[in-house]
C-alpha positions in Angstrom: -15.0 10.1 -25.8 -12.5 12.8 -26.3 -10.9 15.3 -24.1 -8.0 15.7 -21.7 -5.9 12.6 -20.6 -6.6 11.2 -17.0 -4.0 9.2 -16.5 -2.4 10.6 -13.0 1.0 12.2 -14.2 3.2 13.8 -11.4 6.4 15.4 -11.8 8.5 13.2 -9.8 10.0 16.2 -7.6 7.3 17.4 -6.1 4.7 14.6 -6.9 2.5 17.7 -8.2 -0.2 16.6 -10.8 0.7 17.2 -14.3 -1.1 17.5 -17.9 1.7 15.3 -19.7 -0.4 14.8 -23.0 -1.9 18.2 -22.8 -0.8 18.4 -27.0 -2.3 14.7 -27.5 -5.9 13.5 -29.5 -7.3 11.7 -26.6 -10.3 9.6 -28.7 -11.3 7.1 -26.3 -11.4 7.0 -22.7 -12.5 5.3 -19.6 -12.1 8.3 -17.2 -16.2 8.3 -17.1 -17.1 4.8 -16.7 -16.4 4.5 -13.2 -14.3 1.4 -14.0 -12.4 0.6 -10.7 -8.4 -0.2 -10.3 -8.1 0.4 -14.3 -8.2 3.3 -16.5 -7.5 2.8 -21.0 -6.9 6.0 -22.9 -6.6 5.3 -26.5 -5.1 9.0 -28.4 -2.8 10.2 -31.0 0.4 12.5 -29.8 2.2 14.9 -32.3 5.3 14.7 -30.0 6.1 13.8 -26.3 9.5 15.3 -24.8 8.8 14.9 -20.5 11.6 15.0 -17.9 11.3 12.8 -14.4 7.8 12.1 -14.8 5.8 9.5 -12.9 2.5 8.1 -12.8 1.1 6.8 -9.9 -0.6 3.8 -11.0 1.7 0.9 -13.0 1.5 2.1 -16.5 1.5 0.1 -19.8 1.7 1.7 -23.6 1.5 0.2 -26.6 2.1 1.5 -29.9 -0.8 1.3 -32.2 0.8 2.9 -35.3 1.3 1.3 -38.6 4.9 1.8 -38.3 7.8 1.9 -35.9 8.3 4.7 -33.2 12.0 5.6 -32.7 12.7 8.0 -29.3 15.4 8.8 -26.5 14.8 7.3 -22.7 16.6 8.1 -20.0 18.1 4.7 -19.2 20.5 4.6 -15.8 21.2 8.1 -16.1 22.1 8.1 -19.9 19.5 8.7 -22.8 19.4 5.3 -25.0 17.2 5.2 -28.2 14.4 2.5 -27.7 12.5 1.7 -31.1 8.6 0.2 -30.8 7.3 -1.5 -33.0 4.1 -1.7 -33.9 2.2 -3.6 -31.3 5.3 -3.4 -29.1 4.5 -2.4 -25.2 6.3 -0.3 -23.1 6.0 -0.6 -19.1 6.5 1.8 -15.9 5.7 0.3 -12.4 3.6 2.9 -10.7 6.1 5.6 -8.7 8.9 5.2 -11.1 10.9 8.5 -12.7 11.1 8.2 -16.4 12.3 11.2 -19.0 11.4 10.2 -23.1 12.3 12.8 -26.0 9.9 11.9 -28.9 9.9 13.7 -31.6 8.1 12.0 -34.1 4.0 11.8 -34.0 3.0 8.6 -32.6 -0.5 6.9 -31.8 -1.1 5.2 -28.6 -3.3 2.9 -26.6 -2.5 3.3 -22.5 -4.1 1.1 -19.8 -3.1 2.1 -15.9 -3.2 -0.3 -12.9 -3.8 0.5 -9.8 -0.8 -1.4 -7.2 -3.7 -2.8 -5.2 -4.5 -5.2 -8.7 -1.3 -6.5 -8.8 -0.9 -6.9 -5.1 -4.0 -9.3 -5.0 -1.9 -10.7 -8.5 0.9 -11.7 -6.2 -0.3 -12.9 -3.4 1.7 -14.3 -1.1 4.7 -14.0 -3.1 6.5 -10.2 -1.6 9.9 -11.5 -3.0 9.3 -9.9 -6.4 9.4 -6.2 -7.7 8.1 -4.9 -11.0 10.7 -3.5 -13.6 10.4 -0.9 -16.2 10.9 -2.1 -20.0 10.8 -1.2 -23.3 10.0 -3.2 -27.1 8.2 -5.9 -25.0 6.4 -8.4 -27.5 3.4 -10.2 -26.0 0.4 -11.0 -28.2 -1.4 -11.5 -24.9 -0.9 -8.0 -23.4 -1.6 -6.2 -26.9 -4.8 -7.8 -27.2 -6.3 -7.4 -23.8 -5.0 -3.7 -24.2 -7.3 -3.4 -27.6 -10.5 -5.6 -25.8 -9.7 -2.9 -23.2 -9.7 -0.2 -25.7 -12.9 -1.3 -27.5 -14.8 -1.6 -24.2 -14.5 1.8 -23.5 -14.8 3.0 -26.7 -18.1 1.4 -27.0 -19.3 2.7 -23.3 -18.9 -0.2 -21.4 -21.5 -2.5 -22.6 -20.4 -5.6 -21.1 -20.2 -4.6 -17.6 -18.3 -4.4 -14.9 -17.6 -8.1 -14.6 -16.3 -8.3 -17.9 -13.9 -5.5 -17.8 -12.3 -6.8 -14.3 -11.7 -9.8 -16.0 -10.0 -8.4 -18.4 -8.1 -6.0 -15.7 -7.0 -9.2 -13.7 -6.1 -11.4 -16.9 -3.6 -8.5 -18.0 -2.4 -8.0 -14.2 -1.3 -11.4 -14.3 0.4 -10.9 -17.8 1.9 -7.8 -16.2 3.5 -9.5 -12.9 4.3 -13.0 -15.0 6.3 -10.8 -17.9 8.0 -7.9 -15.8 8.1 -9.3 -12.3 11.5 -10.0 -11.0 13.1 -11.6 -8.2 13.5 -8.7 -5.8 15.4 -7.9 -3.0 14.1 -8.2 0.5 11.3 -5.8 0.4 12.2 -5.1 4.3 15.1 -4.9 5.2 17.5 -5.5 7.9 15.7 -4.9 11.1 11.9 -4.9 9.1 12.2 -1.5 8.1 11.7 -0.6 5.0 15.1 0.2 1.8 15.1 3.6 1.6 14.5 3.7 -2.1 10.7 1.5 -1.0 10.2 4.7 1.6 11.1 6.9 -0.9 8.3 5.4 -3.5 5.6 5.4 -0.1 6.5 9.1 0.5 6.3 10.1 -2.7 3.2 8.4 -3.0 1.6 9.9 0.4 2.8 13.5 -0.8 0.8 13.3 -3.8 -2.4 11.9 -2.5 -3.1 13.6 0.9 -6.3 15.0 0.1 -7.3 11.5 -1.0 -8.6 8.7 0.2 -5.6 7.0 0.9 -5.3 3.9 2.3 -3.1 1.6 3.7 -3.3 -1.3 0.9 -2.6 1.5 -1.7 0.3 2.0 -0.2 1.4 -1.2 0.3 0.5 -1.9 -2.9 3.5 0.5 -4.5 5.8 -1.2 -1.8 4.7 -4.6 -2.7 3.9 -6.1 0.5 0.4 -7.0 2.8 -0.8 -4.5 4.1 0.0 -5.5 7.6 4.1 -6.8 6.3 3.8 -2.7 4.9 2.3 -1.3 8.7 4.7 -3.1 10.7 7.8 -2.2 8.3 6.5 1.2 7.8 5.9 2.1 11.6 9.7 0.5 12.3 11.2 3.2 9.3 9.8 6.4 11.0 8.1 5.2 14.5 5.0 6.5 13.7 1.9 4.7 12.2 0.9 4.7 8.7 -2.4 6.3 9.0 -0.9 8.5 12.0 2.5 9.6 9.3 -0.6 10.6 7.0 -2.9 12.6 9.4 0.5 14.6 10.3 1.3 15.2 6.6 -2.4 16.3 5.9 -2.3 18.7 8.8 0.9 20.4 8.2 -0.1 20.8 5.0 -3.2 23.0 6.6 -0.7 25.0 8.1 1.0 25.8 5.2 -2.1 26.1 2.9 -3.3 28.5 5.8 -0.3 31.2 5.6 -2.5 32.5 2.2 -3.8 36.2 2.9 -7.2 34.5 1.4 -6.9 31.3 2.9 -10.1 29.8 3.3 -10.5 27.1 6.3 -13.6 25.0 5.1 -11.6 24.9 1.6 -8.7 23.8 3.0 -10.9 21.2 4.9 -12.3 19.6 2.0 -9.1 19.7 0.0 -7.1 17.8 2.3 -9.8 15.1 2.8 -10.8 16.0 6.3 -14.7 15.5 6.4 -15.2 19.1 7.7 -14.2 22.2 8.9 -15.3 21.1 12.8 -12.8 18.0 11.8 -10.5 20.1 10.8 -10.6 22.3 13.4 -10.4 19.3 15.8 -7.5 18.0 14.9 -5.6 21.3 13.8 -6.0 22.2 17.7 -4.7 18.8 19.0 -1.7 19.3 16.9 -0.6 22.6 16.8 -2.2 24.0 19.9 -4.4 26.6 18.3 -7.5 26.8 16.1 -7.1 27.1 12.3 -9.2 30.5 12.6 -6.9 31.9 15.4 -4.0 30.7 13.2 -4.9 32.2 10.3 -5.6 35.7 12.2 -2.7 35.7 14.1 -0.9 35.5 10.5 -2.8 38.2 9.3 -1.4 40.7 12.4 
């Protein structure tokens, strides 16, 4: 298959979307198979030079180039030159800000996991956090990467049984190579480190017309989903799902200041299941109607 990249790319100051390998030869992809919690792109880039971009699932890429790849990466707030070689993996937990200057062409195999994979990965054990590195060496990893790779480049004629095996297999090689011991994941109190909140946030920003759920979001903070509602609701006294609905709604507000605003539009973008819901809610929370809003702007 070939086409635009799907791996989710936000810009890590506003968590808007963005096309990071608009320029790259995207020549296989699993962005049609409907394969759940795991997505391989498999391209060829002519050059890469991105500032504070994230993705929000944990992201893995391997260099699948004869030769070695030589590039600049922001590391602690100074740019370090990282070399891959071939077959070499690099590795971003889903959330994280990263800026690379590559200048040099460079082909690529990318697989992205969803946090809910790992979670599962984990288990019980919330007292470890996933780390960025670069020139990682694991035979393991680069071939469940390729396997990954040829699956989708072949359609997916193994079925879904086969590909979640190899999802879960390279989820374990994931937490076992870059999981670290952590510190508390709550903390004092059972609130949640501001820098965890920050990740949640940012998360929730970029995924309010989604379905978002609570284990997804647990899932970038690395606890159970009820560790994460407890913490989360002692952070900002509010409810997950009740923090979200109030995100989703003031972002109606705002989407409805447009002159051309459109309320059944703004409905379906925000994942509300209709305009009626909409309206429902909209009222409960700001007093008014989103049509009577929207006029009383217009005056």
């Amino acid at each position: 298959m070939r086409g635009r990249s799907a791996v989710p790319f936000v810009a890590s100051s506003s968590s808007e979307p963005v096309d990071a390998l608009a320029s790259a030869r995207i020549q296989v992809s699993s962005a049609d198979l409907g394969w759940p919690e795991v997505h391989v792109e498999v391209g060829y880039n002519p050059s890469w030079d991105v500032e504070d971009l994230a993705v929000r699932a944990h992201y893995l890429a391997l260099n699948t180039d004869p030769h070695a790849l030589t590039f600049e990466a922001r590391i602690d707030g100074r740019l370090r030159e990282i070399t891959l070689a071939p077959g070499q993996l690099w590795f971003c937990p889903a959330g994280e800000s990263f800026t690379h200057r590559v200048s040099a062409p460079a082909g690529f195999a990318i697989v992205t996991l969803e946090p809910e994979k790992l979670l599962r990965v984990l288990g019980e054990d919330e007292g470890r956090e996933l780390r960025r590195a670069y020139s990682v060496d694991c035979p393991q990893m680069e071939h469940l990467v390729r396997a990954l790779a040829a699956e989708a480049e072949r359609g997916g004629p193994s079925g879904a049984t086969f590909v979640d095996a190899l999802a879960t297999a390279l989820a374990v090689q994931v937490v076992g190579t870059f999981g670290v011991k952590a510190a508390p994941a709550v903390a004092r109190g059972g609130k949640l480190p501001r820098g965890v909140l920050q990740r949640v946030l940012a998360l929730i920003e970029a995924e309010l017309g989604e379905g978002l759920t609570v284990e997804r979001m647990a899932g970038v903070a690395g606890l159970s989903a009820a560790h994460f509602a407890r913490a989360f609701s002692r952070s900002l006294g509010v409810a997950p799902h009740q923090y979200v609905l109030r995100r989703r709604l003031e972002r109606a507000r705002q989407a409805l200041e447009a002159r051309d605003a459109d309320i059944l539009n703004v409905a379906r973008r925000l994942g509300f299941s209709d305009q009626a819901h909409l309206t429902r809610l909209f009222k409960r929370e700001f007093g008014v109607t989103p049509g009577h809003y929207t006029r009383n702007r217009a005056r």
